[in-house]
VEXTI-283070 format. One record per residue: residue number from 1; x, y, z of N, C-alpha, C, O in turn. Coordinates in steps of 0.2 Angstrom, whole numbers, plus 5000, padded with zeros to 4 digits. Example, Ala and Ser with C-alpha at 12.3 -4.5 7.8 and 13.67 -1.06 7.14 Angstrom:
BEGIN
resi;npx;npy;npz;capx;capy;capz;cpx;cpy;cpz;opx;opy;opz
1;5066;4972;5039;5062;4978;5039;5066;4984;5039;5071;4983;5042
2;5064;4989;5035;5068;4995;5036;5064;5000;5039;5067;5006;5040
***
This chain:
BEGIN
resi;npx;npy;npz;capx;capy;capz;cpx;cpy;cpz;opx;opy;opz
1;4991;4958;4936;4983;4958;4937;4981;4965;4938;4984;4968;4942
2;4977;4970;4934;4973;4973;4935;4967;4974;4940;4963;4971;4938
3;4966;4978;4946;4963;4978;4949;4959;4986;4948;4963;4991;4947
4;4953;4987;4949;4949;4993;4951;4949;4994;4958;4948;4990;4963
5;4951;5003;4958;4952;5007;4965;4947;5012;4964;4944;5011;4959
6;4946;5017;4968;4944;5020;4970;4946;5026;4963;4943;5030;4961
7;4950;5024;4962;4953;5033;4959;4958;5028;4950;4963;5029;4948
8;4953;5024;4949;4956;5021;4942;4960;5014;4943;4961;5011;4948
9;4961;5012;4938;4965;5004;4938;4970;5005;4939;4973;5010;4937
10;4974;5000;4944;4979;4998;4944;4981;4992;4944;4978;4987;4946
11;4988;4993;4942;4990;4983;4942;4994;4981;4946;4997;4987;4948
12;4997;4975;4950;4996;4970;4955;5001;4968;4953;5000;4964;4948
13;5008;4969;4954;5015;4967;4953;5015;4957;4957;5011;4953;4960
14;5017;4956;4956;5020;4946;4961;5023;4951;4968;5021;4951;4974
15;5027;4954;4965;5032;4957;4972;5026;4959;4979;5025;4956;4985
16;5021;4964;4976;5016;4968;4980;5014;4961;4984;5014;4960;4991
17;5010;4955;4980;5008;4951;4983;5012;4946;4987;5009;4942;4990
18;5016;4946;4987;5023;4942;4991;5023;4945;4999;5023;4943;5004
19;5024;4951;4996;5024;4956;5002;5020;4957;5006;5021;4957;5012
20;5013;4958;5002;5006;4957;5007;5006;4952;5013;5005;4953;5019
21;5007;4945;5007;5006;4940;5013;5011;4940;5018;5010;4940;5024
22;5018;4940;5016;5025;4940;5023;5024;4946;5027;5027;4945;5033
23;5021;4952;5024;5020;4958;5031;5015;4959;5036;5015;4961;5041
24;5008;4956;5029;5001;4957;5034;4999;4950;5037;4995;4950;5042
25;5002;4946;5034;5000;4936;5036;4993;4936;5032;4989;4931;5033
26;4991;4940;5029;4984;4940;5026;4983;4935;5019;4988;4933;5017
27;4979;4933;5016;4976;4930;5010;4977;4934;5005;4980;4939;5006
28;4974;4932;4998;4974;4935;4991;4966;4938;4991;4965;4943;4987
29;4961;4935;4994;4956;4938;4993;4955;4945;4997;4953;4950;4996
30;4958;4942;5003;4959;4950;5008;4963;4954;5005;4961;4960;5007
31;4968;4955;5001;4971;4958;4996;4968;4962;4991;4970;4968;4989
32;4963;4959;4990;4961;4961;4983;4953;4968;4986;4951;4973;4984
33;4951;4963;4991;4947;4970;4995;4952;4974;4997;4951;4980;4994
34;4956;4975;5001;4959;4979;5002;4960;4985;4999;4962;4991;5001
35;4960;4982;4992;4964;4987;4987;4958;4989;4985;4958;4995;4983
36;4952;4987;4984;4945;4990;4982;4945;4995;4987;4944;5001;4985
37;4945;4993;4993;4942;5000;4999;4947;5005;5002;4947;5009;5006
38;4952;5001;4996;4960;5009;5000;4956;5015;4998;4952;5016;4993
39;4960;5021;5003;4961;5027;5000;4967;5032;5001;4971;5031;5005
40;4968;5037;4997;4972;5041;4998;4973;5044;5004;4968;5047;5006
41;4980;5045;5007;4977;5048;5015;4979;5057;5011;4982;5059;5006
42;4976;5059;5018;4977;5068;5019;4983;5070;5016;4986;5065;5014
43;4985;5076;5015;4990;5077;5015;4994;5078;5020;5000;5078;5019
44;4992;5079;5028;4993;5079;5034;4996;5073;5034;5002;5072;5037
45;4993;5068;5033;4995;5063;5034;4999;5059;5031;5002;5054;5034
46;5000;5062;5024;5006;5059;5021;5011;5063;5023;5016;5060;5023
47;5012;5069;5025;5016;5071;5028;5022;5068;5034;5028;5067;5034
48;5014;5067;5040;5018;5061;5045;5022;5056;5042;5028;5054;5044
49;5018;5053;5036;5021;5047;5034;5028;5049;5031;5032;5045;5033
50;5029;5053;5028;5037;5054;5027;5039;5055;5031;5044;5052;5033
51;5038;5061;5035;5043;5060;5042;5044;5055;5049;5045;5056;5054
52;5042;5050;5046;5039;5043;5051;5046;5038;5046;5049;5034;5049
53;5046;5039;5041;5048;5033;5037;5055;5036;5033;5059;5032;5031
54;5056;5041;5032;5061;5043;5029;5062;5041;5021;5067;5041;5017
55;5057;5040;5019;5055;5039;5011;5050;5045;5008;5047;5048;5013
56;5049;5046;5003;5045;5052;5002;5042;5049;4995;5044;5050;4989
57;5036;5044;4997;5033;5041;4992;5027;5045;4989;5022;5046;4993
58;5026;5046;4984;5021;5051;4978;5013;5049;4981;5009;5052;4984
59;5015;5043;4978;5006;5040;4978;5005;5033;4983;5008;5028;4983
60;5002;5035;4986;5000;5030;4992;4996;5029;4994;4993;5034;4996
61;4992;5020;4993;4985;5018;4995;4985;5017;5001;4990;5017;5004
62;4979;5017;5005;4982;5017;5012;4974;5011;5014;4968;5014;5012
63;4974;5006;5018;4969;5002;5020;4970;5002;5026;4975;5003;5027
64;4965;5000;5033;4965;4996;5038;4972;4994;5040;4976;4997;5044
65;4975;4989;5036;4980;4987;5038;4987;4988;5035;4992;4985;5037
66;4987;4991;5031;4992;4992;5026;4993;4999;5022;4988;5002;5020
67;4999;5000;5019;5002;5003;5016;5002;5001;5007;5005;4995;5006
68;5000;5005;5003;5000;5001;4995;5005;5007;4992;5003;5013;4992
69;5013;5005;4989;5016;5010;4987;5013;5010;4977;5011;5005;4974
70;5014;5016;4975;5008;5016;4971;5015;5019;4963;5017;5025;4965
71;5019;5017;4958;5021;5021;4951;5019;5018;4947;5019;5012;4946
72;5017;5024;4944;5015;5022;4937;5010;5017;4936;5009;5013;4932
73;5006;5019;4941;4999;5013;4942;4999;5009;4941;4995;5007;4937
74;5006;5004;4944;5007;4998;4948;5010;4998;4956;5014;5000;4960
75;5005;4994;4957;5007;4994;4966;5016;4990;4967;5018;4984;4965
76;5018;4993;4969;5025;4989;4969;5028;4987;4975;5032;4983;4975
77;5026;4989;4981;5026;4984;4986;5022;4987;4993;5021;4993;4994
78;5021;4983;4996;5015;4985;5003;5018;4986;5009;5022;4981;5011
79;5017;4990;5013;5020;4989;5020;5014;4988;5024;5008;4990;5023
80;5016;4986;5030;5014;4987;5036;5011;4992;5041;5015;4996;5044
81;5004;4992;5043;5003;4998;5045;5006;4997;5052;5010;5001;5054
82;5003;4991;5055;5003;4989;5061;5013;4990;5065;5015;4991;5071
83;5015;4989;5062;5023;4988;5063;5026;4995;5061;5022;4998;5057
84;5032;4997;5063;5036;5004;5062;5038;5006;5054;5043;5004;5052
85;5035;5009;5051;5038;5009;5043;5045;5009;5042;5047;5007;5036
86;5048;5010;5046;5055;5011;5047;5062;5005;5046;5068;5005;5045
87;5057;4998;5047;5058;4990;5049;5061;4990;5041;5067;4989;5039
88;5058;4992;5037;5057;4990;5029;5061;4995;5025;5062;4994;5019
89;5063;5000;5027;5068;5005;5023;5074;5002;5024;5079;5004;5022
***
């Protein structure tokens, strides 16, 4: 599925959405907003983010509650804001 962001199209793996709902407990509709009003965080803050998580991801949508991992402008799976990033490496 094709979805419109902030910064161009991107498309919506099964996997992303599997993950959505088992990490955030959230719906497909709040999914699909989510990904309309993500944004890129800082560079400050993607910084954090790698040294928080021990992964060193390129492109990163970032919403309220979640993490959107971003190649090749396919979201390929979503973490958790709320919980340790740590859980899922």
């Amino acid at each position: 599925m094709v979805l419109l962001t902030r910064y161009g199209e991107v498309r919506l793996s099964r996997h992303a959405i599997l993950r959505w709902r088992q990490r955030t407990g959230r719906n497909y509709p709040q999914l699909v907003e989510a990904i309309a009003t993500a944004k890129r965080p800082s560079k400050q803050q993607l910084r954090r983010i790698n040294k928080a998580s021990g992964w060193q991801p390129r492109r990163i949508l970032e919403c309220d509650c979640a993490y959107f991992l971003i190649i090749n402008h396919n979201i390929v799976t979503v973490y958790d804001k709320t919980r340790r990033i740590e859980r899922y490496v």
